[in-house]
Each structure stands twice: as C-alpha cells, then as structure tokens.
C-alpha positions as CSV (number, residue, x, y, z in Angstrom):
1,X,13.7,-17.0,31.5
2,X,16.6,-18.5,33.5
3,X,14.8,-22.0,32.7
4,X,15.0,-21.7,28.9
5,X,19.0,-20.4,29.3
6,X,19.9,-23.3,31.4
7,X,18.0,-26.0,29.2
8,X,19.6,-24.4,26.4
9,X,23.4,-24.6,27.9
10,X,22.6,-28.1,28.7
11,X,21.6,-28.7,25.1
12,X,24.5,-27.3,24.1
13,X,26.9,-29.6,26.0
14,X,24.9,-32.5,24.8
15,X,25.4,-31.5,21.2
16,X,29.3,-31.6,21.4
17,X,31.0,-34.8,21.4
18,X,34.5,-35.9,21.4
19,X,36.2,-39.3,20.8
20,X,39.0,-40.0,24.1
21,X,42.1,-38.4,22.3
22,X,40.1,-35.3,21.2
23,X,41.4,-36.0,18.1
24,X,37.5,-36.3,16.3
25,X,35.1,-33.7,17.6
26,X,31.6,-33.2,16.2
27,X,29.0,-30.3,16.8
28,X,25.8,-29.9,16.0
29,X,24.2,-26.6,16.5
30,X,21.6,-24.5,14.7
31,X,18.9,-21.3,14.5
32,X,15.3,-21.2,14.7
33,X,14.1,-18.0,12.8
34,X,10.3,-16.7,12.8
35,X,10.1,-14.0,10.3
36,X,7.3,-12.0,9.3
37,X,6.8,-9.9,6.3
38,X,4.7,-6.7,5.4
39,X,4.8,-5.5,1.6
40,X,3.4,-3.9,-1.5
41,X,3.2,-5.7,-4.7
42,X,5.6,-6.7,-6.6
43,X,6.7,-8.3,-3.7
44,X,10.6,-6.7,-3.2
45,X,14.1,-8.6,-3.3
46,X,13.7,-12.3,-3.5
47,X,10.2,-12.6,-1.4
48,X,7.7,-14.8,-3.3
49,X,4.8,-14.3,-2.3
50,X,1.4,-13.5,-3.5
51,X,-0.3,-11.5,-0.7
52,X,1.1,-8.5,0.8
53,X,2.2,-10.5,4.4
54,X,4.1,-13.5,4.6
55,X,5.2,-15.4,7.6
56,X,8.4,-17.6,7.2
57,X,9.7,-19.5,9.7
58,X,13.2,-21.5,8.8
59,X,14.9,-24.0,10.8
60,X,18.8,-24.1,10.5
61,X,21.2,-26.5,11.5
62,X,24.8,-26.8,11.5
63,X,26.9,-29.8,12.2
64,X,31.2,-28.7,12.2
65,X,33.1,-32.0,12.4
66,X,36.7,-31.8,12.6
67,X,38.7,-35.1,12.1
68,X,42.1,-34.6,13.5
69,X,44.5,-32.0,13.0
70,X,44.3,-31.9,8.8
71,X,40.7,-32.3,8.2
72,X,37.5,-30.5,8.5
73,X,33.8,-31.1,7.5
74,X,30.4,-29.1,8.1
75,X,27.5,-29.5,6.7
76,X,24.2,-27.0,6.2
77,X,20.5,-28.3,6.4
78,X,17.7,-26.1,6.4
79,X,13.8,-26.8,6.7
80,X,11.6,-23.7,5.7
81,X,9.6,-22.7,2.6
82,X,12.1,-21.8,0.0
83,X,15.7,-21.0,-0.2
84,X,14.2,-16.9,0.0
85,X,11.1,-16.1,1.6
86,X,8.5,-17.4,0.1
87,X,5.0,-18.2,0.7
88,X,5.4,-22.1,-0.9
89,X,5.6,-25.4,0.6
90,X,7.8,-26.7,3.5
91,X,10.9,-28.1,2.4
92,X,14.0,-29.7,3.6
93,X,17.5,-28.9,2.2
94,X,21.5,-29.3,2.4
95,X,22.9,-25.9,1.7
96,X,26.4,-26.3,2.4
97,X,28.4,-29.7,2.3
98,X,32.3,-29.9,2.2
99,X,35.3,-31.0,3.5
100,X,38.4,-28.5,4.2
101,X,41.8,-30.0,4.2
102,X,44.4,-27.8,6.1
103,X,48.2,-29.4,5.3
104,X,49.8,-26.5,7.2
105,X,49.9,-25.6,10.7
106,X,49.9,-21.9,9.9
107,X,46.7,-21.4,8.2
108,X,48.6,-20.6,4.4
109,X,46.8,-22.6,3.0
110,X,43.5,-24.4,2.7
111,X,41.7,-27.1,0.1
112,X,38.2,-27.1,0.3
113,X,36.0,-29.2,-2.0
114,X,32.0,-29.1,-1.9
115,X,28.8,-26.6,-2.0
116,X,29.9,-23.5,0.2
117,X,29.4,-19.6,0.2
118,X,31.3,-17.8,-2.6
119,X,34.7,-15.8,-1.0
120,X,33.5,-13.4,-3.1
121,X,33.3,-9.6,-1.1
122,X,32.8,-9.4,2.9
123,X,28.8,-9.8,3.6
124,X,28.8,-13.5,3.0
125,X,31.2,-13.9,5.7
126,X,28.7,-12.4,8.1
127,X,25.0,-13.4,6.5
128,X,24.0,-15.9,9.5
129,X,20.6,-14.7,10.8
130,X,22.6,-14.0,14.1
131,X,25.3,-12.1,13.2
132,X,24.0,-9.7,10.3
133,X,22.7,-7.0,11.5
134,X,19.7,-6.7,9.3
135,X,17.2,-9.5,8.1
136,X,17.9,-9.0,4.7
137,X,20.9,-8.7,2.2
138,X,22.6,-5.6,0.7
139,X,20.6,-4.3,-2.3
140,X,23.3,-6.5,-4.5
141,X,22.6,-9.6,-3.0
142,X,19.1,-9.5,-4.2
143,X,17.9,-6.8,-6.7
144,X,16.4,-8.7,-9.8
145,X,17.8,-6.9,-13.3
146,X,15.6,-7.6,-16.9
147,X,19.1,-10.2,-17.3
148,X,17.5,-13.9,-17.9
149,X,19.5,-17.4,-17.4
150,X,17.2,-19.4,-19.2
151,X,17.2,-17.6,-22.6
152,X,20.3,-15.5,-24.3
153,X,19.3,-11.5,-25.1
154,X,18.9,-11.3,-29.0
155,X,18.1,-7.6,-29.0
156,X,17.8,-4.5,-27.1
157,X,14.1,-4.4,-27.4
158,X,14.5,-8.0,-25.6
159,X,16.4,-6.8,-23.2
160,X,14.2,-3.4,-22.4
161,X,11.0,-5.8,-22.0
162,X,12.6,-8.5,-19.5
163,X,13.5,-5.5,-17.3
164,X,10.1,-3.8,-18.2
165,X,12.0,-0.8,-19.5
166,X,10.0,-0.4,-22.8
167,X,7.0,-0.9,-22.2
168,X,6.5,0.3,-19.1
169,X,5.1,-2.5,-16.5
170,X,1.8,-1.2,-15.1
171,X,-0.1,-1.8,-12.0
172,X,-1.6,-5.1,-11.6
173,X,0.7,-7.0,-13.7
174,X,2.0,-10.4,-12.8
175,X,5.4,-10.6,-13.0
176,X,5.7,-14.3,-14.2
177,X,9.2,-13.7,-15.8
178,X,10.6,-13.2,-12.0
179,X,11.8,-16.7,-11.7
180,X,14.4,-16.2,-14.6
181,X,15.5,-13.0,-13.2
182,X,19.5,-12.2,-11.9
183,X,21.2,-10.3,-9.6
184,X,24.4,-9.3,-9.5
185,X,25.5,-12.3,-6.4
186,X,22.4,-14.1,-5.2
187,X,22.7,-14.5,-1.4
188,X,25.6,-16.3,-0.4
189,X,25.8,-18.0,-3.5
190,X,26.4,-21.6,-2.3
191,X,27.5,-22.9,-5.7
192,X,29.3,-26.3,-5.8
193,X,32.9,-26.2,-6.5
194,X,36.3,-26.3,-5.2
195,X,38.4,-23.2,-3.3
196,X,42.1,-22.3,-1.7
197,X,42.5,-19.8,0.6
198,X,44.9,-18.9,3.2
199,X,46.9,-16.1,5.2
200,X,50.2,-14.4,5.2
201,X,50.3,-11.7,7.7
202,X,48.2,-9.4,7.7
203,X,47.5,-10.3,4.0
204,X,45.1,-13.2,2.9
205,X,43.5,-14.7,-0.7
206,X,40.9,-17.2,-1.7
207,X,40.1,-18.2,-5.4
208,X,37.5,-20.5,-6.0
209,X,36.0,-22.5,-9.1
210,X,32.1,-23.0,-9.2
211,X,29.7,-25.0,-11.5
212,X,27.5,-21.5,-11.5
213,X,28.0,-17.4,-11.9
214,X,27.2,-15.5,-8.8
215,X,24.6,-14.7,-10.4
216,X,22.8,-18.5,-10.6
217,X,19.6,-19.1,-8.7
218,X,19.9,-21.9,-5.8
219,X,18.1,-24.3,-7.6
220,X,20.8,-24.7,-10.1
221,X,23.6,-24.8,-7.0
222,X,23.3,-28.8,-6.9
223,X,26.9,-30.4,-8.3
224,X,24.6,-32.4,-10.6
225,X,22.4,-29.5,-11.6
226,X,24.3,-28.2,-14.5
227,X,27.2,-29.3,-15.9
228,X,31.0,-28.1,-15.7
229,X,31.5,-27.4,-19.2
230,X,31.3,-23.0,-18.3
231,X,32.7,-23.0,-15.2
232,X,33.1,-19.8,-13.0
233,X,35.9,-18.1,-11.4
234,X,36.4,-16.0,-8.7
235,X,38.6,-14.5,-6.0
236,X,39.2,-12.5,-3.4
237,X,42.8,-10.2,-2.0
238,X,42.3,-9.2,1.6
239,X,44.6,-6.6,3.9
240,X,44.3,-5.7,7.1
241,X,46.6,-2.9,8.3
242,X,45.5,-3.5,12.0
243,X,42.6,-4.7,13.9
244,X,40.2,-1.8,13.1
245,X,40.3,-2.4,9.4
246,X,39.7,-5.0,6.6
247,X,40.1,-4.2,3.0
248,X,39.7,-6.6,0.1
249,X,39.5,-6.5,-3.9
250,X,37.4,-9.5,-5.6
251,X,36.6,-10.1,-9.1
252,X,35.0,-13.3,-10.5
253,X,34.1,-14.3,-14.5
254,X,31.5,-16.9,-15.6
255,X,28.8,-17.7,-18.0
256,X,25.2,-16.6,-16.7
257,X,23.5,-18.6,-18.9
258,X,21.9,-22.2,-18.6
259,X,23.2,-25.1,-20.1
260,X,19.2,-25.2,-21.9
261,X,19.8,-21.8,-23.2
262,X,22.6,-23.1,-25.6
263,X,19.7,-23.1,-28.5
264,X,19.4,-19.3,-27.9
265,X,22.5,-17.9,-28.1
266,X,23.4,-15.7,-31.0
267,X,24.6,-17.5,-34.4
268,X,28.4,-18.2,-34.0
269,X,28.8,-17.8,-30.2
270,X,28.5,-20.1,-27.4
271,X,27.8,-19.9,-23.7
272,X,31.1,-19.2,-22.8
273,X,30.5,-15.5,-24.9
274,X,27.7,-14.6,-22.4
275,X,29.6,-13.7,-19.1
276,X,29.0,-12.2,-15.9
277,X,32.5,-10.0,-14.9
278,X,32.5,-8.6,-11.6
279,X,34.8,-6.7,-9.6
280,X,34.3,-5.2,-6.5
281,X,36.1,-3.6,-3.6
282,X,34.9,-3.9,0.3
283,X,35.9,-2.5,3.5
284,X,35.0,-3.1,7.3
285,X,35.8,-0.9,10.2
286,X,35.6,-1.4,14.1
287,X,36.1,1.2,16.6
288,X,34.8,0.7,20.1
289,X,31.1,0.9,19.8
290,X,30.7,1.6,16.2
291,X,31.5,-0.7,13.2
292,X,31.1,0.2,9.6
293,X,30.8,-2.2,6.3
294,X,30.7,-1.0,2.7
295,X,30.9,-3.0,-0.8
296,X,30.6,-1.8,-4.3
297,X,30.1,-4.2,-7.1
298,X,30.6,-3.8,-10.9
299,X,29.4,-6.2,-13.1
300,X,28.7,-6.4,-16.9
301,X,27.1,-9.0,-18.3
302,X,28.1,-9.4,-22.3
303,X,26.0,-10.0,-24.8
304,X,26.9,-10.4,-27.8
305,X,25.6,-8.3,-31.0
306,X,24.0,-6.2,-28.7
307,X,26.7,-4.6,-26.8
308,X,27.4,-5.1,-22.9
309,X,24.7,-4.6,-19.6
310,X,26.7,-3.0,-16.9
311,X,25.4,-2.1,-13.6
312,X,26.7,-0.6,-10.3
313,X,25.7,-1.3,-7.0
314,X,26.7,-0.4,-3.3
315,X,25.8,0.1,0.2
316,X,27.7,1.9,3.5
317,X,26.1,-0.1,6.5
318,X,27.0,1.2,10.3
319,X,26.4,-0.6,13.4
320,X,26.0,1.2,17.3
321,X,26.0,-1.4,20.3
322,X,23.8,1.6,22.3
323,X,24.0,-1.0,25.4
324,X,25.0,-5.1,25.7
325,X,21.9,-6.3,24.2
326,X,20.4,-3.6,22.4
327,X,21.9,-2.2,18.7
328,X,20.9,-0.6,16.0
329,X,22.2,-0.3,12.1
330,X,21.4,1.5,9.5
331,X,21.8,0.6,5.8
332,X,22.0,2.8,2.5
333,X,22.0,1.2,-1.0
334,X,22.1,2.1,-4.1
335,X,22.4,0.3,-8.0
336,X,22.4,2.3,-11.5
337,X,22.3,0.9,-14.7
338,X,24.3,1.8,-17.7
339,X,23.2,2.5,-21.7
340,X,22.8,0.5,-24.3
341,X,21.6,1.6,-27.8
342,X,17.8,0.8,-28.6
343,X,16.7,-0.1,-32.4
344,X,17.0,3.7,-33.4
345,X,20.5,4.6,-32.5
346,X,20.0,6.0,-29.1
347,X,21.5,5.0,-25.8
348,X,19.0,3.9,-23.4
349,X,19.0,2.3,-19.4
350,X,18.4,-1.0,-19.5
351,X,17.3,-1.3,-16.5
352,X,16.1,1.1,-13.5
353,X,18.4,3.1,-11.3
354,X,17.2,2.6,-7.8
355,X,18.2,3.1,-4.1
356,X,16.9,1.8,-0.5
357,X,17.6,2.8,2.8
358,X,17.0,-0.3,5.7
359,X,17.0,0.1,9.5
360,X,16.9,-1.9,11.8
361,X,17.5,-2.4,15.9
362,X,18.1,-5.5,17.5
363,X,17.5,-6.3,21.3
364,X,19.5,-9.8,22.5
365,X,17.3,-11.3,25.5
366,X,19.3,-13.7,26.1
367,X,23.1,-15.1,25.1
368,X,20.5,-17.2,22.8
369,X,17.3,-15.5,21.5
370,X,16.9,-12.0,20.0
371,X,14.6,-9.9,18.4
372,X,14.9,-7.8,15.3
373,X,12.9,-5.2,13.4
374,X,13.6,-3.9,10.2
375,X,12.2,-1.2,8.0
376,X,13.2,-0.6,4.5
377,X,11.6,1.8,1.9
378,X,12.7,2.4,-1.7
379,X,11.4,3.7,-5.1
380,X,8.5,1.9,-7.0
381,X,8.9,2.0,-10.4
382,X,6.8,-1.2,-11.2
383,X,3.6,-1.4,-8.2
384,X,2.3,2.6,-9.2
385,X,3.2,4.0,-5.7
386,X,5.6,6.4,-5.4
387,X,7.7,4.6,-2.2
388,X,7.9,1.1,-1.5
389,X,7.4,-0.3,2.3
390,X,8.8,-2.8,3.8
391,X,8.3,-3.4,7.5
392,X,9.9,-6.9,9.0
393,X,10.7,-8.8,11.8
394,X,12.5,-12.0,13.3
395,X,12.7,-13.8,15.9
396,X,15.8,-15.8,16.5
397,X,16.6,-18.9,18.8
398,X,20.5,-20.3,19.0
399,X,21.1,-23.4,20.1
C-alpha cells in the first residue's frame, strides 16, 4: 500500500549520508527475498535439501561507500541458510568486500582489490535477485559434472563413477559425493583476488587474478581459505556497436583442484597440471520491449594420464515487459559432454548431456516489492522419472 511505499522512501533517505563537501557518501541498501522450492530428488542445481520443498528466505545488504573522487568501497553481507538454497542452518556472511581505485576521470581504468564477482561472461553482471529475470542461474552457473576438487581423477573408471556414468546411479541413492562436485562457473564466483578494467569507446576489458577457478565452491572463496600458490586467470573483451548490442569474448585458466588434493595427483604432476580452461562468447540485445541474453561456455578440465573432460554449455534467454510491472522470460539451456576412452579402448561421455527450459513472469507491485514465479523442467537421468519439475517462487522487498 501507499504506507509501505512512503515508509520505504523515507527509509531510503535515511540510509544515505553525506559528509558537508559531498566529498564521502555512504549508502546502505539491501533485498529481502522469500523463496520457496518444489522438487524431485536429487534435488536440482545447487539446492541442498533433503525433502522435496524448501523454503529459503535470504536477507541482503549492500553498503556502496565512495571516498572522494578516486576511491570506492562496497561491501556484501548476507543472512540466510547457505550460500545456495539449502535447507541448513541460518548463517551470516560477507560476500563481497573491496575497494576500487579509479586514477582517471574517464573511466580507462580501474584497480580493484578484494572478494568480488568474476568479469567473467555477462550474467554475473545482472544476477541480483531484482534484476535477473529468473530465480535461478543459467544451466552453467550451476550444473554439478562427476569433476571433484578435493581429489585428482586417476582413471576413466574414476571419472565415470563420480559422474555416475558407469554404474548407473539408481533410484533412492544418496548422493553424498555432491559436495565435491564442479560446475563450469559457480554462481557469481566471488573469489578473492585483484582486477583492472576500464573503457575505450565503445570497446571495454577486465582481467582479473583469483585465489580459486570458476569452478571453486564458496566455501573456499575466503582470501585465507586456500593459498595463492595456483592462482587463476581470467578476462573478459567487450564491444558495443550501439546501444542495442553488447558483445564480449572471455576466457579464464586455473587449477580446479584443492591445495589437500596435492597427495592425489598423478606421479610427476602437480596442481598446476590439473586446469580448468574456459572460453566463452556472450551477447545482449535490447530493442523497445524485448531484450535477449545468450552465453556459451567451453571448458576442459585436464587431467592428466587420462586425457582432457570437455563440456559445452549454453542458454538464449528473452525478456517481454508485456506492461510496466508485469514481464515474462523465458530461458532455454543446454550442456553436452565430450569422450574420453574407458579401460577397453573406447570413447565414452563422461558425463550426461542434458537440457532445461525455465519460465518465469514477474509482476512489480510496487517501485520496491515483486513477485516471481518460475517453472523449470529438464531430463532425469539420476531420480528414475523421465522429466524433472521444478516449480518456484520469490518474493522480493528493496529497500
């Protein structure tokens, strides 16, 4: 109601502050997010949960300090129950910390030093519960291969039974090994780390260096987590020809093992032999109503003595604003697996080709509350159904 709106404008001013020059401004703003979940086990993506329902909710604040002309800090907390959805304990957390130092009027150039999203592709710049378009990430963001961080792949028969390959997974089974499992980029991948990035025209870059792969799980996303001895990095080469269009080209190289998983690695090899190599393309379109994303990621993981993992994934995602508040978007996404040669001599998957389709409308009550629905179906080649469901919802409160 107009109560709610007003009290949360007046919130709003109260969170701003400014010192007399205007020199030091500080912010503090935020999301409140009520999710709920309805599923088939294995539970899909990066839920955790046990049941089949899951409710989620996930406060998220933001505080954007900017200390004169040159300098700029922000800082990401979050309370909820897990970094993903999950069905755990009530935590509190920093997920982004760092400070950008901006030498140039111009924007050429930038220095930024803590634990930030990767500038790897184009989703991450838009994965904020309010401005993605759907409640979960692209298919690449969170599809969990048979590749393991904690433990190097000796064989192919290894390999074949972390991504339940050979033997075939059957109904019922726990998946206890899900923990250890990668995807390609996990999420936003707010890895500690350093990064420049700047613009030229209508051309701009960003390279970063990061204490994890894209691949690493949060919990390993700490600067004192692992240590800097494999670093990873990565980049991204963006054009825009006019206003309707943004291309870019990315790539990014780094070990996706654990400093622990040094005892595992094959005889004469070291961590630094066992790298993630990714290169993908992505491109955004706008045109009065409409707007249209699309990535495609290719990433090989090397493994020594038993050949490289490779794996392709994309997604085409298009938004209609039907009215003001109301839009809808629909998502298709796919991922195939390439061959590698079992203990006979014959080329095998080593992991499953899959696809998912998501949709999903959103209705904005107010300048700062929506609601969004989401329903996603894809393949089950683990639970013994022939589709897996997915029916969601959030709520969202800006402030």
């Amino acid at each position: 109601g107009w109560g709610q709106e007003e009290f949360l404008d007046r919130l709003d001013e109260h969170l701003t502050v400014s010192s007399a020059s205007g020199a030091v401004r500080a912010r503090l703003s935020g999301t409140l997010d009520l999710e709920a979940y309805s599923f088939q086990q294995p539970t899909p993506g990066l839920i955790v949960a046990s049941g089949t329902t899951l409710f989620n909710p996930r406060l998220t604040t933001f505080l954007d300090l900017q200390l004169g002309p040159r300098a700029y800090l922000f800082v990401q907390g979050r309370v909820d129950r897990g970094f993903d959805p999950s069905d755990g304990s009530t935590e509190g957390r920093l997920d982004e910390y760092a400070i950008r130092i901006t030498p140039w009027d111009d924007g050429r150039f930038n220095l930024q030093v803590g634990k930030f999203a990767t500038v790897v592709g184009s989703w991450v710049r838009r994965h904020g519960t309010w401005e993605n378009p759907f409640i979960t990430a692209p298919l690449a963001y969170e599809k969990l291969t048979g590749m393991w961080d904690v433990a190097a792949v000796r064989s192919t028969a290894t390999l074949l039974r972390w991504s339940h390959v050979r033997p075939k997974t059957f109904v019922g089974e726990q998946f206890a090994d899900s923990r250890f499992r990668l995807p390609i980029i996990w999420g936003p991948s707010y890895a500690a780390g350093a990064s420049v990035a700047g613009e030229m025209g209508r051309w701009t870059y960003a390279a970063e260096i990061k204490n994890g792969s894209l691949s690493s799980r949060p919990e390993y996303w700490e600067v004192d987590e692992v240590h800097w001895d494999h670093p990873t990095f990565s980049g991204r080469i963006g054009f825009q020809p006019d206003e309707r269009w943004d291309l870019g080209l990315s790539a990014s190289a780094g070990s996706y093992l654990l400093p622990s998983a040094k005892a595992t690695v094959a005889p004469g090899h070291g961590l630094d032999d066992y790298r993630e190599l990714v290169l993908a393309q992505d491109v955004s379109f706008a045109w009065h109503h409409w707007q249209v994303w699309a990535e495609v990621f290719v990433a090989r993981f090397t493994i020594p003595l038993v050949g490289d993992a490779t794996t392709t994934s994309w997604y085409a995602e298009a938004k209609y604003k039907v009215t003001p508040q109301f839009f809808a978007a629909v998502r298709w996404n796919q991922q195939t697996f390439g061959d590698v040669i079992d203990g006979i001599g014959d080329p095998i998957r080593w992991d499953y080709n899959t696809w998912r389709l998501d949709f999903a409308p959103t209705y904005r009550l107010t300048p700062h509350a929506q609601l969004k629905l989401q329903y996603s179906v894809q393949p089950d080649d683990l639970g013994g159904h022939a589709y897996q469901h997915t029916v969601a919802a959030q709520f969202t409160v800006r402030f």
